[in-house]
N, C-alpha and C positions, 0 to 999 in steps of 0.2 A: 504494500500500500504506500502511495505518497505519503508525504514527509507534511505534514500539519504544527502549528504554533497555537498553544492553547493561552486565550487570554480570558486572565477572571477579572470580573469588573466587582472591588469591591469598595470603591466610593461612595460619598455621598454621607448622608445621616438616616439614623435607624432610631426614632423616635418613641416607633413602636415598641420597640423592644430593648426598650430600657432597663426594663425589672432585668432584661440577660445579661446585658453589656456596662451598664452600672451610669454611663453618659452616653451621651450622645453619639460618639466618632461612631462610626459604623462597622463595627468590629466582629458582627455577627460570626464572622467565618470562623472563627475560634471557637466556636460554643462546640460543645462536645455533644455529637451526635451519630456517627458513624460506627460501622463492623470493628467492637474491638474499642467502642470508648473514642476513637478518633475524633480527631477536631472537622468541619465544616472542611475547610482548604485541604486537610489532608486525604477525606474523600476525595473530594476534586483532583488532585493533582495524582492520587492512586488511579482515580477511574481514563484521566491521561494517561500515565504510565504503560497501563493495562491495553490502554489503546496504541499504544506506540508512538506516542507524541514525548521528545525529549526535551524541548523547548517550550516553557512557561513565561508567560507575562502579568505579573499582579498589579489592577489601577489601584490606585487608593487616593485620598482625600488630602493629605496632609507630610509632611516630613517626620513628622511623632509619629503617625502609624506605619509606616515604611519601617524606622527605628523598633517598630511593633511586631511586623511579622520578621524582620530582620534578626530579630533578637529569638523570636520563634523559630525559625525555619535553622537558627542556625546556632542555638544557644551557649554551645562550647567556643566557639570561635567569637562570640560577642562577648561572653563572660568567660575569661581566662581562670579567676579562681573557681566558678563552679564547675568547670572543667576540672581543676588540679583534685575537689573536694570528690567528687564521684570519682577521678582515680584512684585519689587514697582510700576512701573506703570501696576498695572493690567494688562499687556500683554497674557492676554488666548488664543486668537486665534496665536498669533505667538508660544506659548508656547506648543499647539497642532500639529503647520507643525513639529516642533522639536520632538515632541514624535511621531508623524507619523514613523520619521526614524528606530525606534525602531522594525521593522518588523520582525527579529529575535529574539530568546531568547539569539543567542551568535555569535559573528562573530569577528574574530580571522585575525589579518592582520599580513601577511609573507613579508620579504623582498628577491629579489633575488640582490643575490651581483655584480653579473657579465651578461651580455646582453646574456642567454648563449644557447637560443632561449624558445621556446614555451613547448614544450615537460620538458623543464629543468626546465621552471616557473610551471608547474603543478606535477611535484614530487617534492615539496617543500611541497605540502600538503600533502602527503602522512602518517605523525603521528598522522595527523586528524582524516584521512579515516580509519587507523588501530584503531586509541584511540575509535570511535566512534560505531565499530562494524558495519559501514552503507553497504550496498546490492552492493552500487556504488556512484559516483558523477558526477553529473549535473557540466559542463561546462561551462561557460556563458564569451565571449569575452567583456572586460570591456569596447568597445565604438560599442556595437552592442545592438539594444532595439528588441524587437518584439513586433508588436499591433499585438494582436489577443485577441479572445473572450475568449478559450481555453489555458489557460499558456502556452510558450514554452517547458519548464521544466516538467510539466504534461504530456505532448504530447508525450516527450522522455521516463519519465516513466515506462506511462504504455506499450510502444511499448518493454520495456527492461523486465518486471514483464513478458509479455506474449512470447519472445524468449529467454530471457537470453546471448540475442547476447550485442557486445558493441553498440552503437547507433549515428547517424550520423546526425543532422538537413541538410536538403538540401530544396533549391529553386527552380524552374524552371528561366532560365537567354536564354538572347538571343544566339547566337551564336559567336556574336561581343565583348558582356560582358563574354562566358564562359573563355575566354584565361585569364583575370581577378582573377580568384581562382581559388582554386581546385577542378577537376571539378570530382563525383563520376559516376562510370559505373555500370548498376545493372541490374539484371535476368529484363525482362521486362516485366512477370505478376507478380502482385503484393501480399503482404502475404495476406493470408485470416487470419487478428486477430481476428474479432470476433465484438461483440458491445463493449467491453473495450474498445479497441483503440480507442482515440478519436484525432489522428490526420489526416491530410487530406488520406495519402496510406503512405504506407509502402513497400520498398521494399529489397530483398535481393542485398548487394551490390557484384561487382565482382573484384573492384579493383578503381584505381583512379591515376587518371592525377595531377600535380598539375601545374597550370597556363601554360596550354600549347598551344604553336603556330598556333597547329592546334586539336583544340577540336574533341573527338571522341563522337559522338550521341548515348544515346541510341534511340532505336527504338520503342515506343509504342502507341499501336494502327494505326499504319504505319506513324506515327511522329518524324521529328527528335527532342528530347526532352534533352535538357543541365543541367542535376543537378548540380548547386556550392552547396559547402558548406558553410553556412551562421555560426556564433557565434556561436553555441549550438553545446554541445558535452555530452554523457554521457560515462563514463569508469568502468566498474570494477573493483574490487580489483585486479585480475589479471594480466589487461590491466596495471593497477599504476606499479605492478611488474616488468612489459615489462620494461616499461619507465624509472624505477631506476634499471634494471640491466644492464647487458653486451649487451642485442639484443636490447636495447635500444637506443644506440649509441645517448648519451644524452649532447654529446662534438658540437652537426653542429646543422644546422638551422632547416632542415625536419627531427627530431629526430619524432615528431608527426603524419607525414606524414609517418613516418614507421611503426608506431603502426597501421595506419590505413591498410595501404597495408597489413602489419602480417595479419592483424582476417579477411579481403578481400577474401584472401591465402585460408584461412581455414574453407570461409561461414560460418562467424561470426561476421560481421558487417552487420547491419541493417540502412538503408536511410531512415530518414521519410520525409517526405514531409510536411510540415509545412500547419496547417489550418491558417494563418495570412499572415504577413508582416514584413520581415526583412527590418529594416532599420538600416546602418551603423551612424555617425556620425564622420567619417574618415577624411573630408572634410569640411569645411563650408557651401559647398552647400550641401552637406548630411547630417550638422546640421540643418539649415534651412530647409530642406525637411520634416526631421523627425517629428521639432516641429510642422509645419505646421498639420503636419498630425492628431498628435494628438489633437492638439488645435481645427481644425475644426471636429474631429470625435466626442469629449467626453469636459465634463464639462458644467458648469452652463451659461457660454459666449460663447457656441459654433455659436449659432443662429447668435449675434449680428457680431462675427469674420466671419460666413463666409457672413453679408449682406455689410460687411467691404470691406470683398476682392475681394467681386465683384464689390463693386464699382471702389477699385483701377484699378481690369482691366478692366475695361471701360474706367476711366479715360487714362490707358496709350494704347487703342485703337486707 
């Protein structure tokens, strides 16, 4: 498979989710929610990995958060004595979560100076994408994980290797949740990829709502059927081009939302439909959801957590 640039956008402020992160900066990616206790980015940058992406890009907000994941991502090398303290006390197994983080061979943290939306935090990587000669780059919203079996980032892939369209992660949502996000409209049979594709379908997209009053269905299989867009994006070099010139109108909020409408336009964006589960971590109760999730799917204390949590609802039965 080509050679992909994974960029996580995690700028901006998290208001919401303040009871997680304690202020403001938008630090969500840290919160512990992944296979194994992992943080938010470590998801992320494993479900890379797993994909075959070795080059990461992190936005973020500020030069203190930088200094943030910087100190995360690399904590021996920022702190010298708590590197000397874990050697003296034989610390191995803590010494191992620490080199776990290590999942790429290089990852590169951007700052965006000004709030100047989405579309604006992701051409900030764009000397990456050009330095690196990569096909495209995988998207990854910095407080969105996905459980699945199959990487998210894989999934987008090879749905991109087999149309060379730009590429969309979508979910099926209720009708109640689609006004929620942006909701994609798409031809209603699906591509025939082939056995590559290994996400759930694929479809051709026609254009897209974003959070609107009153959701428009598509129709398949005589279903009304609600695609959001979930975290995951994949773009081309192209698409980057869109977004850092003039039709990218890179000054407002839906600068993004018009790169997707553009390749819509021109049946050039591709919906995949995710073989997993998006989960947010937007909320606290969307953090606890997500943990939940995974701590009872996967790990070595799966069994005894979930003979736990049935006991708890019992008890409060």
């Amino acid at each position: 498979m080509s050679s992909y640039l994974l960029i996580v956008a995690a700028g901006g402020y998290a208001t919401r989710a303040l009871p997680l992160t304690g202020y403001g900066a938008k630090m969500k990616s840290l919160i512990n929610v992944g296979a194994g206790g992992v943080t938010v980015i470590e998801e992320i940058l494993r479900e890379a990995r797993d994909s075959g992406i070795e080059h990461g890009v992190i936005i973020t907000s500020s030069e203190e958060n930088v200094s943030v994941f910087r100190r995360y991502l690399d904590p021996l090398g920022e702190d010298p004595a708590f590197a000397e303290y874990l050697e003296r006390r034989d610390k191995a197994p803590e010494k191992q979560v620490i080199a776990d983080r290590g999942m790429l061979s290089r990852v590169d943290l951007v700052v965006q100076t000004e709030p100047r939306g989405f579309g604006d935090a992701i051409s900030l990587a764009e000397p990456h994408l050009a330095e690196g000669g990569s096909s495209g780059a995988v998207i990854a919203l910095g407080d969105d994980v996905v459980h699945a079996s199959t990487p998210a980032a894989r999934q987008l892939m090879t749905a991109h290797t087999l149309t060379a369209s730009m590429v969309v992660a979508v979910q099926r949502v209720s009708r109640e949740d689609a006004s929620r996000y942006g909701v994609i409209l798409v031809d209603a049979q699906p591509l025939k990829l082939g056995a590559e594709f290994v996400g759930k379908a694929a479809y051709r997209a026609l254009g897209m709502e974003e959070k609107p009053a009153e959701p428009t269905p598509n129709v398949i299989d005589g279903e009304d059927v609600y695609f959001a867009v979930v975290g995951r994006y994949l773009i081309r070099p192209e698409d980057m081009a869109f977004l850092t010139g003039a039709e990218g109108s890179i000054d407002v909020e839906l600068d993004f939302t018009a790169l997707q409408q553009h390749n819509a336009a021109s049946r050039d964006l591709v919906a995949v439909e995710l073989d997993g589960t998006w989960l947010s971590v937007g909320t606290p109760l969307d953090a606890q959801k997500a943990y939940l999730r995974y701590a009872l799917a996967s790990g070595d204390d799966r069994e005894e957590l979930r003979d736990y949590a049935r006991q708890l609802l019992a008890d409060t039965e």
